[in-house]
LUMFI-321215 format. One record per residue: residue number from 1; residue in three letters; x, y, z of N, C-alpha, C, O, CB in turn. Coordinates in Angstrom, 3 decimals, padded with zeros to 6 digits, always signed. Glycine has a CB too. Layout:
LUMFI-321215
<NUM, 'ala', <X, Y, Z>, <X, Y, Z>, <X, Y, Z>, <X, Y, Z>, <X, Y, Z>>
...
end
This chain:
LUMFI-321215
<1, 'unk', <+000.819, -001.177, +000.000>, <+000.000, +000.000, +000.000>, <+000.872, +001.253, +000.000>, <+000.443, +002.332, -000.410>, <-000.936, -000.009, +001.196>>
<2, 'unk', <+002.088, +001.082, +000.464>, <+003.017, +002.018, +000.802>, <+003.027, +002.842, -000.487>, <+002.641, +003.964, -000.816>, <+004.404, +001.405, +001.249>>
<3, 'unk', <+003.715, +001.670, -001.154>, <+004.202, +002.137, -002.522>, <+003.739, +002.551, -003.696>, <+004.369, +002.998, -004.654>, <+004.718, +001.475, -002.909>>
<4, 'unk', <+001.887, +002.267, -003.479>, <+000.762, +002.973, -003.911>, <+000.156, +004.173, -003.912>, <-000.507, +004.785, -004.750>, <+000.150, +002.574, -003.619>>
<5, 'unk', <+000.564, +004.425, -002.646>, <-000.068, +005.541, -001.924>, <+000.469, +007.013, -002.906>, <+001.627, +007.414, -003.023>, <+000.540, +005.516, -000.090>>
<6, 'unk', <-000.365, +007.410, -003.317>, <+000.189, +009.091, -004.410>, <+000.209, +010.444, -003.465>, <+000.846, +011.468, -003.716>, <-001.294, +009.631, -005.958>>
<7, 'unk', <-000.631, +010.212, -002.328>, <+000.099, +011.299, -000.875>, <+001.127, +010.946, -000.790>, <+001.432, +009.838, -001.232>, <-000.394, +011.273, +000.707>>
<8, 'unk', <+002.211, +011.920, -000.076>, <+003.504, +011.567, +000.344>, <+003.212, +011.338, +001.819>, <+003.738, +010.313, +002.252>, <+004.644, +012.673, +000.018>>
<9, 'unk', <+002.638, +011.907, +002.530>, <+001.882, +011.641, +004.064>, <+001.676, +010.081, +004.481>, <+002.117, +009.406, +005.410>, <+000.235, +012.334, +004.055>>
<10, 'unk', <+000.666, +009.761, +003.199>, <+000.153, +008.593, +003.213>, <+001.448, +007.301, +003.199>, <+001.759, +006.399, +003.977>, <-000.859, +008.621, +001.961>>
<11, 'unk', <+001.912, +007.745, +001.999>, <+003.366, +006.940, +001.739>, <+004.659, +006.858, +002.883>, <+005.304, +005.811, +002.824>, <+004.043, +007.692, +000.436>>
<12, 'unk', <+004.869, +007.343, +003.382>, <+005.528, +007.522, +004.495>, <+004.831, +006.799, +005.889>, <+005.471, +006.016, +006.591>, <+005.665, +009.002, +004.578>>
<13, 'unk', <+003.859, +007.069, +006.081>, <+003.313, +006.487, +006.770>, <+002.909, +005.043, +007.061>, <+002.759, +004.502, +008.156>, <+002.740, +007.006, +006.681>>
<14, 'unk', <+002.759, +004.517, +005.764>, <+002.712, +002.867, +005.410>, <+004.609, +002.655, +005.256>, <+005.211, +001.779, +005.876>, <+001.556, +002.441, +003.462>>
<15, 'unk', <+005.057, +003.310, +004.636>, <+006.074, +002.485, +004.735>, <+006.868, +002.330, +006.110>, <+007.687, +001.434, +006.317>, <+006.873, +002.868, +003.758>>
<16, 'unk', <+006.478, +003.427, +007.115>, <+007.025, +003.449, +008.173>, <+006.911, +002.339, +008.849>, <+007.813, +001.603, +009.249>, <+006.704, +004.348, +008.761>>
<17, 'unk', <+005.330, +002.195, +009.017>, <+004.270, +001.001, +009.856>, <+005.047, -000.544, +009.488>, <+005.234, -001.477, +010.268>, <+002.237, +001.005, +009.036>>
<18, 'unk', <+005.465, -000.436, +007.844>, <+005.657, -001.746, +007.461>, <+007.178, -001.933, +008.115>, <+007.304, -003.068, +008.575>, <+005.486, -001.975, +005.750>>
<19, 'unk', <+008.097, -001.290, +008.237>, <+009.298, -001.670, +008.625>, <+009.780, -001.279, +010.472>, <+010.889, -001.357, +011.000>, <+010.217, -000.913, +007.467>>
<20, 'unk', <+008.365, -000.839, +011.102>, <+008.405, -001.412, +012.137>, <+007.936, -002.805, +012.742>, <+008.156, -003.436, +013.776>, <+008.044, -000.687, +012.587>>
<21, 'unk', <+006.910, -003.034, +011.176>, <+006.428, -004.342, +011.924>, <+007.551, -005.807, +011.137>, <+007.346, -007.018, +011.205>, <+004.311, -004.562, +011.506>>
<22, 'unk', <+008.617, -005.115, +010.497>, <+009.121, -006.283, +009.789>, <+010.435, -005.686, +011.329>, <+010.496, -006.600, +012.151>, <+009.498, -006.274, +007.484>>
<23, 'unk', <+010.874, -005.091, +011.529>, <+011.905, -005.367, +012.606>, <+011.478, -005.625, +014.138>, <+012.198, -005.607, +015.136>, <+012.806, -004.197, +012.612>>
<24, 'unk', <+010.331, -005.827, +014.049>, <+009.514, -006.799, +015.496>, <+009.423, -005.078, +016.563>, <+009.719, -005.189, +017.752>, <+011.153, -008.712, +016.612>>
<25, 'unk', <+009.106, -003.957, +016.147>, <+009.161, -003.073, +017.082>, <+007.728, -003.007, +017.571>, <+007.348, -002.393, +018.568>, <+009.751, -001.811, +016.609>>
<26, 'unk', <+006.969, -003.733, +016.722>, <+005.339, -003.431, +017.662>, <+005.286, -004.245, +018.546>, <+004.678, -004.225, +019.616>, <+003.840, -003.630, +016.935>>
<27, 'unk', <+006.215, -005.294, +017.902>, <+006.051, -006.739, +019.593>, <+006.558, -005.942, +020.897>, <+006.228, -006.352, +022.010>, <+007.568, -008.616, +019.498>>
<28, 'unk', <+007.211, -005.015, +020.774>, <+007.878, -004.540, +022.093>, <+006.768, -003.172, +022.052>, <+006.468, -002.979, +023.230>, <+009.918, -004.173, +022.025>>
<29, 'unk', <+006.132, -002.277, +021.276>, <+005.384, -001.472, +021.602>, <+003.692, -002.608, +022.620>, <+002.963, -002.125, +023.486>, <+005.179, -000.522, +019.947>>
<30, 'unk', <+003.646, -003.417, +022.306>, <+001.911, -004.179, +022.797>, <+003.041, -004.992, +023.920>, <+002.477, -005.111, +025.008>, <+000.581, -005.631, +021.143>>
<31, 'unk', <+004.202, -005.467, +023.938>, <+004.769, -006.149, +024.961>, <+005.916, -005.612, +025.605>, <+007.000, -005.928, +025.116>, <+005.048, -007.296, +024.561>>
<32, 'unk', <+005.905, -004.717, +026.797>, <+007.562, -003.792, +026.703>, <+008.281, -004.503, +027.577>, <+009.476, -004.221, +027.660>, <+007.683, -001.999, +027.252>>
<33, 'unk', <+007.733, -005.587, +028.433>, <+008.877, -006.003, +029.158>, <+009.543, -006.996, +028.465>, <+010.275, -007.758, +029.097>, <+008.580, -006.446, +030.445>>
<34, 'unk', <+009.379, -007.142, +026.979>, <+009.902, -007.912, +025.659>, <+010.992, -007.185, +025.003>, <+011.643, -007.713, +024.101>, <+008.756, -008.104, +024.554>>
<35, 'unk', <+011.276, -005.677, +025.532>, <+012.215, -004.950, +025.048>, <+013.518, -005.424, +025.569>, <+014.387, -004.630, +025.209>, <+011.957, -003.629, +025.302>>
<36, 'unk', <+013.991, -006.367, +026.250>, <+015.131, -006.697, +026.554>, <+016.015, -007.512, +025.313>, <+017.128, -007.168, +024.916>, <+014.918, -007.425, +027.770>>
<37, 'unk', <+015.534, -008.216, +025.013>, <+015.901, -008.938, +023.729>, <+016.489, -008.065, +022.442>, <+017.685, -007.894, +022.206>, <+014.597, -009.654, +023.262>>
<38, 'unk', <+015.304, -007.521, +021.617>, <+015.931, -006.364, +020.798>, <+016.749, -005.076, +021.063>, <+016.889, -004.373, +020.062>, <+015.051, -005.917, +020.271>>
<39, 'unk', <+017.337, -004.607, +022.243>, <+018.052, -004.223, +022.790>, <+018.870, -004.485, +023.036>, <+019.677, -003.560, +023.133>, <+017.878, -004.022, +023.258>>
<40, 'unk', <+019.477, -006.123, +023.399>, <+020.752, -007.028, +023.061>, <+021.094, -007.155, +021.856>, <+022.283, -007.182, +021.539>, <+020.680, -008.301, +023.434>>
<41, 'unk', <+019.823, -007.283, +020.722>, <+020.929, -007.371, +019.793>, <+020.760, -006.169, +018.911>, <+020.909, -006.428, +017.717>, <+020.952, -008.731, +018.975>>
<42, 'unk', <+020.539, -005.157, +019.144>, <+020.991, -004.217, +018.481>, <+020.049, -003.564, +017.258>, <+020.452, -002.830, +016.356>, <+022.175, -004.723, +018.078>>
<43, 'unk', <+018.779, -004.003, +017.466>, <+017.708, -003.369, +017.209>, <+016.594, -002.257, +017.129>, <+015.891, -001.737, +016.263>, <+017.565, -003.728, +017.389>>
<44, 'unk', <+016.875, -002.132, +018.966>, <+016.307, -000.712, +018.989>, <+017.755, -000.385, +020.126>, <+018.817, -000.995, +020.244>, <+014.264, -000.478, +019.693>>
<45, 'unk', <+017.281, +000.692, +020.750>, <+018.268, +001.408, +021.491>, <+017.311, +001.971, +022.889>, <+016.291, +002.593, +022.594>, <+019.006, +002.728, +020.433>>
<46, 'unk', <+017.518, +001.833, +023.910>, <+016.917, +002.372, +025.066>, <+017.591, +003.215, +026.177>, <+018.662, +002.863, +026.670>, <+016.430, +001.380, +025.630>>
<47, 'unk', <+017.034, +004.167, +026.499>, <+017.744, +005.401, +027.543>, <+016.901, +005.109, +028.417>, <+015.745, +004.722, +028.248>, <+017.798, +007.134, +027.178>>
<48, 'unk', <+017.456, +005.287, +029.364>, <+017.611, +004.910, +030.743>, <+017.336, +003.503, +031.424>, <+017.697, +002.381, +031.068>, <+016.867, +005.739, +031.346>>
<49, 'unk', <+016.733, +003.833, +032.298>, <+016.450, +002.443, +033.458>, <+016.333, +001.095, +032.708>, <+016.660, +000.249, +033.541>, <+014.834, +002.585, +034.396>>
<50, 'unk', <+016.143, +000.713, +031.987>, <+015.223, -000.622, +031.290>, <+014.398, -001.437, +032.146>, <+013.408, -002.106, +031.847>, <+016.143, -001.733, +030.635>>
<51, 'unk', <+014.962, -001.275, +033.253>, <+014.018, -002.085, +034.674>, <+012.529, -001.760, +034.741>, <+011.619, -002.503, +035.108>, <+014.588, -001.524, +036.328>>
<52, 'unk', <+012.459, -000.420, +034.284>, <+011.080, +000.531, +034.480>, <+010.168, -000.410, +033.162>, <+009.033, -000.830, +033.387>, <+011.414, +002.744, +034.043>>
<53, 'unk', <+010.756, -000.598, +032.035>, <+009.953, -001.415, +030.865>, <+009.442, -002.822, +031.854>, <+008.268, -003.109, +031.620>, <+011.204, -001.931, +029.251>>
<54, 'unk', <+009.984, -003.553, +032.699>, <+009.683, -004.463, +033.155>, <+008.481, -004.309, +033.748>, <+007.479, -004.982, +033.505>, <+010.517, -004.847, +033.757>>
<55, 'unk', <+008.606, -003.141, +034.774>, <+007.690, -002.638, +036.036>, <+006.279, -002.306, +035.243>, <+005.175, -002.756, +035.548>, <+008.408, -001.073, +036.946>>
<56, 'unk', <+006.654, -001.193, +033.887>, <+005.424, -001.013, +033.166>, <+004.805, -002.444, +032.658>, <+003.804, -002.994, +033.117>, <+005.714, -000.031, +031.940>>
<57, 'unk', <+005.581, -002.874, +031.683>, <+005.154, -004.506, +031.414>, <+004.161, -005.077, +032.155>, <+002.988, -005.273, +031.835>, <+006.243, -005.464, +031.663>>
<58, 'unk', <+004.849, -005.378, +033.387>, <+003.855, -006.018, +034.465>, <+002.401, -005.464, +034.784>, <+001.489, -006.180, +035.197>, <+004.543, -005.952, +035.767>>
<59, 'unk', <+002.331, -004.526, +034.619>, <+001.095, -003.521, +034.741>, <+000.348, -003.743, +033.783>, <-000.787, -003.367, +034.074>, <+001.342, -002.086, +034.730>>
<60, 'unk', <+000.412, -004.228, +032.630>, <-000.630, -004.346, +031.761>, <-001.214, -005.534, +031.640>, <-000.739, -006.592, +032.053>, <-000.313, -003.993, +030.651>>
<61, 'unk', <-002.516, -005.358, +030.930>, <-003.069, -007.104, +030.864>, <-002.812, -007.497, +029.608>, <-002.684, -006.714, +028.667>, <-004.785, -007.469, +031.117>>
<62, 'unk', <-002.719, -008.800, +029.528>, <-002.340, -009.916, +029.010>, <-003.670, -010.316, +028.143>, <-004.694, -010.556, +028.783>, <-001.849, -010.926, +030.138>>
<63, 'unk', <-003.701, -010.399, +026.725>, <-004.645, -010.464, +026.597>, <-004.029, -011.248, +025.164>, <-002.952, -011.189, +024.571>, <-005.511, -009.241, +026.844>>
<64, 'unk', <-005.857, -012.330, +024.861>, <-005.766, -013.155, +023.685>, <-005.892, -012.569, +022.677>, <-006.987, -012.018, +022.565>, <-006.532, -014.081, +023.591>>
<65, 'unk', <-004.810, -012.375, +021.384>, <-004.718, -011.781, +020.463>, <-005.993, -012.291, +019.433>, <-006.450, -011.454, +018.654>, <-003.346, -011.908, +020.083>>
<66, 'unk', <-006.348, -013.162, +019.440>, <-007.477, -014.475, +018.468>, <-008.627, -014.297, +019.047>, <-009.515, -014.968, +018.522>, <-007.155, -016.349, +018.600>>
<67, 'unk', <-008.989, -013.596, +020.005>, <-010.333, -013.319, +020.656>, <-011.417, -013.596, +019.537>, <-011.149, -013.288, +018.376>, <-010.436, -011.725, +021.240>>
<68, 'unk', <-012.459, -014.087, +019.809>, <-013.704, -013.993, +018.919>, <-014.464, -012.516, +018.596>, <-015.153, -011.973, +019.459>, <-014.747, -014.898, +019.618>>
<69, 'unk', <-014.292, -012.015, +017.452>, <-014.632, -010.628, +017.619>, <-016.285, -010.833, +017.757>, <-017.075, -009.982, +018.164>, <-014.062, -009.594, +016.262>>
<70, 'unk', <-016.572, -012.065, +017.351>, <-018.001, -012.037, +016.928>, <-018.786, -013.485, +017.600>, <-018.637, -014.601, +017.103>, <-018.041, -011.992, +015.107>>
<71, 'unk', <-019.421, -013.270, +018.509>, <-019.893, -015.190, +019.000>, <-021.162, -015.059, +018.709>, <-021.867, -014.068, +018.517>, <-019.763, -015.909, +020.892>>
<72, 'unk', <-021.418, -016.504, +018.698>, <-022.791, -016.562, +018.482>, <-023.882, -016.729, +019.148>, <-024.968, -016.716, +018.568>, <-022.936, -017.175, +017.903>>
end
């Protein structure tokens, strides 16, 4: 869609989305105490504490990605 897109707004924007989700950065945006990993190897980069990603982590719920959007 990126490369479709005839906005430059638009285009930028998809291509952004697509190469965060091909270098695993949304797994650590929906999971942050998962940021330890891509941070070892050199993926993303993090300032300060990293302990605090844990503490936030823990704070959130856990939830089934496959949920039934629709039951019967």
């Amino acid at each position: 869609m990126g490369h479709q897109a005839e906005g430059p707004q638009w285009r930028g924007t998809y291509l952004t989305a697509a190469k965060e989700l091909r270098e695993a950065l949304a797994g650590v945006l929906l999971r942050p105490a998962t940021a330890d990993g891509p941070a070892r190897s050199g993926a993303i980069t993090l300032d300060g504490d990293p302990s605090v990603l844990e503490t936030y982590g823990g704070l959130l719920d856990a939830f089934d990605p496959h949920f039934p959007i629709v039951t019967p």
